[in-house]
C-alpha positions in Angstrom: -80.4 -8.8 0.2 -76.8 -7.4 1.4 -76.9 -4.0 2.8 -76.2 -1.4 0.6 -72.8 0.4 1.8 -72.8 4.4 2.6 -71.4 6.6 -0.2 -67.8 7.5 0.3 -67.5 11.6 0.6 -64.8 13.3 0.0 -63.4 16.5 1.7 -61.0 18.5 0.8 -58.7 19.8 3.6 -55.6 22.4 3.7 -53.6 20.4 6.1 -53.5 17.6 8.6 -51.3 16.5 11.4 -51.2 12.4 11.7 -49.0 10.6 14.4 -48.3 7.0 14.1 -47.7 5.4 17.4 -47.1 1.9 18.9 -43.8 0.1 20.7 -40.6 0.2 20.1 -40.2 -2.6 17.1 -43.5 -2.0 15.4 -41.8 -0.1 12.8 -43.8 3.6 13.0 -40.7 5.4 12.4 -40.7 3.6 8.9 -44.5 3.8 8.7 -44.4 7.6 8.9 -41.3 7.9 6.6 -43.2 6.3 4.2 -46.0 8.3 4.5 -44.0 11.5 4.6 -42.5 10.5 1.6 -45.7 9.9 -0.8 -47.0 13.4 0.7 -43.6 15.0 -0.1 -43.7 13.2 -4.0 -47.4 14.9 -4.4 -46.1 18.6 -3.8 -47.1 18.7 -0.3 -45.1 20.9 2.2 -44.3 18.8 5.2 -42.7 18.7 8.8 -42.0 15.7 10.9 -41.1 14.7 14.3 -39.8 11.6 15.1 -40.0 10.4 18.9 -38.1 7.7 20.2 -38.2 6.1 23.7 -35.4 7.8 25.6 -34.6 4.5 27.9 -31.6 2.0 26.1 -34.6 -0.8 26.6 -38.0 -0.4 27.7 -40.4 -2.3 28.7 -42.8 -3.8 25.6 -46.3 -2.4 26.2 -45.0 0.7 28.3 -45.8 4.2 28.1 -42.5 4.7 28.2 -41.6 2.3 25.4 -43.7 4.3 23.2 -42.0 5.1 19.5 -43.8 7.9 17.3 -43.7 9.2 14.1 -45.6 12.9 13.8 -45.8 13.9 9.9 -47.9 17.6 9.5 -48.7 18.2 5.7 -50.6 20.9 3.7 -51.4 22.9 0.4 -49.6 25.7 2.0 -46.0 26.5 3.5 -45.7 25.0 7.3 -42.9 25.9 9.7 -43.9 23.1 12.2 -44.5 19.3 12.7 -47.7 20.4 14.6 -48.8 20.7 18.8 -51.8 18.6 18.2 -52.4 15.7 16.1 -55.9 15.7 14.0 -54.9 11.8 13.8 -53.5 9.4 15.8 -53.3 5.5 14.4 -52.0 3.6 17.7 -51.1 0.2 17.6 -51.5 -0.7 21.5 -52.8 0.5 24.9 -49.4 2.3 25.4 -49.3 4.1 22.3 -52.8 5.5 23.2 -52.3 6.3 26.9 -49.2 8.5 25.4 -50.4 10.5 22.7 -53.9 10.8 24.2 -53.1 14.3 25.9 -51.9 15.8 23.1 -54.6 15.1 20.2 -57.3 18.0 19.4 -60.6 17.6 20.6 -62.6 15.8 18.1 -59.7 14.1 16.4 -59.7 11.0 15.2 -58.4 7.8 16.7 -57.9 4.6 14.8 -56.9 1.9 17.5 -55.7 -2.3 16.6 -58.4 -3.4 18.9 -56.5 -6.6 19.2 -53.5 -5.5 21.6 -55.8 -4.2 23.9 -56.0 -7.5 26.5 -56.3 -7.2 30.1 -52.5 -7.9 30.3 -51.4 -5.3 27.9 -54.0 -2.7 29.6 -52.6 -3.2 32.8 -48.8 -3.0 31.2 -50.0 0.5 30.3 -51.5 1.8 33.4 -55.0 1.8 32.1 -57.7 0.6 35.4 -60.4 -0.1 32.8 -60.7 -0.2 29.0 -60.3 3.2 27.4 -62.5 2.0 24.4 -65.3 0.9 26.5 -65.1 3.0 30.0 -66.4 6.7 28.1 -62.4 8.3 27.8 -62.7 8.5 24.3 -66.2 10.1 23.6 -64.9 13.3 22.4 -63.4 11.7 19.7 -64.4 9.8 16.4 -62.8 6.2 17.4 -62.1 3.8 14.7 -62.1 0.0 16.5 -59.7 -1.9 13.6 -58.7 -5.5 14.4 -55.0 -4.6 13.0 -53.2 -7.8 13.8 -55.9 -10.3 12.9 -57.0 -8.8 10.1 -53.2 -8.5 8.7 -52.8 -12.0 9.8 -55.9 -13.3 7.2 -53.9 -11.0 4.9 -50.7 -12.9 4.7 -51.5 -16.2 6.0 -51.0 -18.1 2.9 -47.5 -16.7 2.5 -44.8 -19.7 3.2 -42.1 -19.3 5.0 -42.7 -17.1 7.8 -43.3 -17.2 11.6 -46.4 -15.6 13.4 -43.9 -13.4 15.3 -42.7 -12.3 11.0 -46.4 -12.1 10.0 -47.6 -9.8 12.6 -44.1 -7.2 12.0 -45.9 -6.3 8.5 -48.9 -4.8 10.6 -47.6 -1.6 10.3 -48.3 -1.6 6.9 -51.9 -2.2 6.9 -52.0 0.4 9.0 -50.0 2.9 6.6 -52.4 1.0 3.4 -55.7 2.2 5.4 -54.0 6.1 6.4 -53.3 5.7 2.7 -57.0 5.5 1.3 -58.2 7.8 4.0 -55.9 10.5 2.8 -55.8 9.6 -1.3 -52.6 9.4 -1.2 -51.2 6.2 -3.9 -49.2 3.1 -3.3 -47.1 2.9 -5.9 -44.3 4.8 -4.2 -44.3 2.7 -1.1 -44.4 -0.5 -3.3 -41.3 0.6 -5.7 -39.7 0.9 -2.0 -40.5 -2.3 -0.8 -39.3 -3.8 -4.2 -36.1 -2.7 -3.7 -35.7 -3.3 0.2 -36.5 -6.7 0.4 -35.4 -7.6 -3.1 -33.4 -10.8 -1.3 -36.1 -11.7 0.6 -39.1 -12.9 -1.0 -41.9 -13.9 1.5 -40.8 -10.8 3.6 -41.3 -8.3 0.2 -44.6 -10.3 -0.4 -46.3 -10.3 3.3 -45.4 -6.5 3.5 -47.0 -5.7 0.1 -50.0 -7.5 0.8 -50.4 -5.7 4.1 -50.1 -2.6 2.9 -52.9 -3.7 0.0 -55.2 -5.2 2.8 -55.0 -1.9 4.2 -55.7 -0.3 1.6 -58.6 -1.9 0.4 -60.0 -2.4 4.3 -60.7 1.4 3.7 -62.6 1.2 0.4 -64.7 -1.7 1.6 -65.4 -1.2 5.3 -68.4 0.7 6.1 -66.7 2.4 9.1 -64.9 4.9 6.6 -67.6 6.8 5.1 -65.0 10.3 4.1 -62.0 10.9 2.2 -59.7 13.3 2.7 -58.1 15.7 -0.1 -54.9 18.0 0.2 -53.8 19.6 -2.7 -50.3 20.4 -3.5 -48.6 23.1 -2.1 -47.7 26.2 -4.1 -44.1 26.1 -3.9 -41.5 27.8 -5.4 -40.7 26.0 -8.4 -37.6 24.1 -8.4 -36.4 20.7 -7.8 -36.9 19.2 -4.5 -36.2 16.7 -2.3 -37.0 15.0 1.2 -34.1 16.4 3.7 -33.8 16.0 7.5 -31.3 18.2 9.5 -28.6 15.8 9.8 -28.8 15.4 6.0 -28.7 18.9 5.5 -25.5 19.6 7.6 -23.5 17.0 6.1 -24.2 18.6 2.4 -23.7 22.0 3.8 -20.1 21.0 5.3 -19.3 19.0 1.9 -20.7 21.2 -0.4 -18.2 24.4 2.0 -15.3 22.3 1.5 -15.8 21.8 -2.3 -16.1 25.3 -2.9 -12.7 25.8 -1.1 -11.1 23.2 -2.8 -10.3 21.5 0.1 -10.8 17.4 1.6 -13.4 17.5 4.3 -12.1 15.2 7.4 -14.7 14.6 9.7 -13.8 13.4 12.6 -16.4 12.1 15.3 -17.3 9.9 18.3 -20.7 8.3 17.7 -23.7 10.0 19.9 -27.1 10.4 19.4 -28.8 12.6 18.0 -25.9 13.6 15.6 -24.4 10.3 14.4 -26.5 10.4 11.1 -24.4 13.0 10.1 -21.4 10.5 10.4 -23.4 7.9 8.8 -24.2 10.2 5.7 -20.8 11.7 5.2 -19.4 7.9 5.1 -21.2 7.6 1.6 -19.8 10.4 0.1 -16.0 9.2 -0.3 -16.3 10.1 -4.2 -16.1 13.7 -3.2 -12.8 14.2 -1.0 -14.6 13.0 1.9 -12.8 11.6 4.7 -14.5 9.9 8.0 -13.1 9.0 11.6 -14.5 7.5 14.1 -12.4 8.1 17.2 -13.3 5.8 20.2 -14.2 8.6 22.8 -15.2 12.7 22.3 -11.5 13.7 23.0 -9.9 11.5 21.1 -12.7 12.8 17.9 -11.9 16.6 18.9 -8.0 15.9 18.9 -8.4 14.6 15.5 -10.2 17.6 14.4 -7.8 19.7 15.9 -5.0 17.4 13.7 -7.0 17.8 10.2 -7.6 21.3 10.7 -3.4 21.9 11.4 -2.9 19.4 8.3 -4.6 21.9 5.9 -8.1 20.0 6.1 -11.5 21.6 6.2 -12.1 19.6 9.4 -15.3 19.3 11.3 -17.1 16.9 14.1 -20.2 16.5 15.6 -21.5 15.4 19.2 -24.3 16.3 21.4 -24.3 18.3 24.9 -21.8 15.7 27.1 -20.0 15.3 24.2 -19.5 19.1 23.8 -18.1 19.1 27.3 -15.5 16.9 27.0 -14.3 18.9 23.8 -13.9 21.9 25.7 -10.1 21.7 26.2 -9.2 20.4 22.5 -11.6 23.5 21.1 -9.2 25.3 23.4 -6.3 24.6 21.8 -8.0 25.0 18.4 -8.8 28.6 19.7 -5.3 29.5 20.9 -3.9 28.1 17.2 -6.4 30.0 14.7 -7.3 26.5 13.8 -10.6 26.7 11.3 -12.9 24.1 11.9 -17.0 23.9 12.4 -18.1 22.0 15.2 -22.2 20.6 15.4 -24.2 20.7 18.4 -27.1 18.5 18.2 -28.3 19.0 21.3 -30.5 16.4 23.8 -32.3 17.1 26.4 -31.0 17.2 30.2 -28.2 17.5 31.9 -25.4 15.1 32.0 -25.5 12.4 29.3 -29.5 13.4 29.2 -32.3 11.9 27.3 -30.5 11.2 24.2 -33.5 10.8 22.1 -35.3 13.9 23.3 -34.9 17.4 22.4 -33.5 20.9 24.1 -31.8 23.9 22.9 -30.2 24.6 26.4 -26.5 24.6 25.2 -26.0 28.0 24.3 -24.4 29.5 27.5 -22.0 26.1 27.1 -21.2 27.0 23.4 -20.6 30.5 24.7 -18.7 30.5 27.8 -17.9 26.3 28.6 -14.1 27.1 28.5 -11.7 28.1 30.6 -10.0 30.8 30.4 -10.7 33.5 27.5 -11.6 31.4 24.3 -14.6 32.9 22.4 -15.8 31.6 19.5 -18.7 32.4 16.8 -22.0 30.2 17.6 -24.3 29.9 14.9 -28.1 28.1 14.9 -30.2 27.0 12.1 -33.8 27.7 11.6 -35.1 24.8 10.1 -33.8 21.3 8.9 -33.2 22.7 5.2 -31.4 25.5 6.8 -28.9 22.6 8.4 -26.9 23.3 5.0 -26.4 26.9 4.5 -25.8 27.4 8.1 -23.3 24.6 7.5 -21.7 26.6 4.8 -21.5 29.9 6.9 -19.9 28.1 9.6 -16.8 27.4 7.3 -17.0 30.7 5.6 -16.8 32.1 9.2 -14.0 30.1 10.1 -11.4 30.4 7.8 -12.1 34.0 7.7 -11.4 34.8 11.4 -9.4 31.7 11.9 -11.5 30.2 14.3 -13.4 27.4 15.6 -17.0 27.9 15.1 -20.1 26.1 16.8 -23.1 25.5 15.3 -26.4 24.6 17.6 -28.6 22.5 16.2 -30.6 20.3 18.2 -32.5 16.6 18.3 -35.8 17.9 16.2 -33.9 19.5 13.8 -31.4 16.9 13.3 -34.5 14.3 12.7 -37.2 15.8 11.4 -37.4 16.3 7.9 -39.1 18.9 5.6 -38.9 20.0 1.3 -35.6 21.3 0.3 -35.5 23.3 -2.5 -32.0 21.5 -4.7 -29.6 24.8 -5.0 -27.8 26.0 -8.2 -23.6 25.2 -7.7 -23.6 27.9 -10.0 -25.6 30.7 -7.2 -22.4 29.8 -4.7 -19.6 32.0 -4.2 -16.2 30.7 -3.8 -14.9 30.1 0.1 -10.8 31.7 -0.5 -8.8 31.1 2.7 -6.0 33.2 3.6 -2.9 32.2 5.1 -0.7 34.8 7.5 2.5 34.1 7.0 4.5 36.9 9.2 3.6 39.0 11.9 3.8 42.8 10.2 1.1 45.2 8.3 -2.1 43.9 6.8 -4.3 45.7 4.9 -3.1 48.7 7.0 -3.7 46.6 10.3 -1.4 44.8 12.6 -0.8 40.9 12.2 -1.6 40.1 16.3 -1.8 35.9 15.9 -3.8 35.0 19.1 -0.6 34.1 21.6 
């Protein structure tokens, strides 16, 4: 007679803080994008933190080749992506050697049993196995054969290679974090539909992945609770999924509309703030004009061009970047030239860690030019913020006829949160002003900046 399974329980929670974790290639940024995106659909409030390795290529199986996806969600407003994660689904030795200091006591680990071999324990520093030497006995571990498991899943797919099979892992892992959270599959299948549309045995390997998953969670005895969040009470309105990037490139489209005016933005690609160049290329429709210079001066020279042309102009870089902008923000100072420069800072000095995070550009922003050339230095508060700050910035700048700098930084940029969709109607008008003589205005004296 077959065993009789243990009753599911469920538990309802106010908020959880999940990271997905595994190398570079095994596709947890889109894992906890997808994820985000279901909690966002069910009302949840939500904060992420994408991490990605900050080496050009490391090694596969590293520590330092580690790529993470943090998502924190809950029935209640949350400022943060979370300090400790409650969850943490890693995919291989590294993933878990990496995230291990930083999950609460007690959390819960679920671990693809199958990438941890001799060769890829040694690859990540580890003397003996963590799952069998005692490291993880303050925590409820979850032993899941991920690749083999996902591999009986899809095996009678045609078409693909074992290296193709075992890249739709990820989503048995996001099918099973599905079930253990109540969270559907619909919205993640819609996406697939679309994504791999022209690709057939792709669309199906990755849909039956993420079902395997799903249904390893209903049947396998090892899950015994459910979890519950409700829906946050929000203000209502209509909302959408918006990272800080996003939200910048709205806010600078959205100032120049209300000016009447073509945004030009001119830029040189750098991480963390090329997705705002990425975004604003898809928005031609609305008087939107990109450049992509081939170095930082050249980008800054443009902007300097656009904003003399009669342009609302505007360019983005990161901390080097800002430094070799200094001299053409200069010039922009000495000619009363409006235009909105963003900061999204990195961490370190020199080029830095491009994919890591600082705010330690503010002294640059302030004083990094020679000679006397202030400027107004605004910093947003949270990714949704990205777009009024955005606004501001303009509404500064053609006020004082000015430059203005705007600090955002490498979390804001790429972590995303709810954004409430704002009435056109609520926004006032940006009027600019143009001098034309030296003389009396408004009872003051004209004094252009030479």
């Amino acid at each position: 007679m077959a065993e009789k399974l243990k009753p599911v329980h469920v538990e309802e929670i106010e908020e959880v803080v999940i990271r997905f974790a595994g190398d570079s290639g095994d596709g947890m940024q889109l894992t906890g994008t997808q994820f985000t995106n279901t909690a966002a659909i069910l009302g949840n409030d939500i904060s992420t933190l994408p991490d990605y390795p900050a080496e050009i290529r490391a090694p596969a199986g590293t520590p330092a080749g580690v790529s993470g996806f943090q998502v924190h969600m809950a029935n209640q407003d949350i400022f943060t992506p979370g300090d400790d994660p409650h969850v943490l689904v890693a995919m291989n030795p590294a993933a878990l050697k990496a995230s291990l200091p930083d999950m609460t006591p007690g959390g819960t680990i679920i671990v693809n049993t199958d990438e941890f071999t001799a060769g890829n324990l040694r690859k990540a520093d580890y003397e003996s196995n963590p799952l069998e030497d005692g490291t993880l006995k303050n925590f409820s571990v979850h032993k899941v054969p991920i690749t083999t498991l996902n591999r009986h899943a899809v095996e009678e797919i045609e078409g693909l290679s074992t290296k193709e099979v075992d890249r739709s892992r990820n989503f048995f892992a996001l099918g099973l974090t599905f079930w253990i959270y109540d969270r559907p599959l619909e919205n993640t299948l819609a996406w697939l539909e679309e994504k791999f549309a022209k690709k057939p045995p792709v669309l199906q390997a990755n849909r039956r992945a993420l079902e395997a998953g799903y249904h390893f969670g209903d049947t396998a005895e090892a899950f015994s609770t459910r979890y519950k969040i409700a829906p946050a009470e929000l203000p209502a309105g209509n909302y959408r999924k918006v990272t800080g990037n996003e939200a910048a490139a709205l806010g600078l489209v959205t100032a120049a509309q209300l000016a009447g005016k073509p945004l030009v933005y001119c830029t040189y690609p750098i991480t963390p703030a090329t997705d705002i160049l990425h975004f604003l290329a898809g928005l031609k429709n609305y008087d939107v004009r990109t450049f992509q210079a081939e170095d930082e001066i050249a980008a800054m020279g443009a902007t300097v061009g656009a904003a003399f042309g009669g342009a609302f102009a505007a360019t983005g870089t990161s901390g080097p970047g800002l430094a070799l902008k200094s001299e053409a923000i200069n010039l922009a100072v000495a000619l009363e030239l409006p235009m909105v420069i963003v900061d999204v800072q990195r961490g370190g000095p020199s080029t830095g860690m491009p994919t890591k995070p600082e705010q330690s550009d503010l002294l640059q922003a302030m004083f990094g030019r020679n000679g006397e050339s202030p400027i107004p230095v605004l910093a947003p508060q949270s990714p949704a913020d990205c777009f009024q700050t955005a606004i501001d910035a303009f509404r500064i700048a053609v006020r004082i006829m000015s430059p203005v700098l705007v600090l955002s930084d490498g979390y804001l940029g790429n972590s995303a949160e709810p954004w409430a969709l704002p009435d056109p109607d609520d926004f006032e008008q940006i009027v600019v002003t143009h001098p034309t003589a030296a003389g009396e205005q408004n009872g003051h004296e004209f004094m252009p900046y030479g």
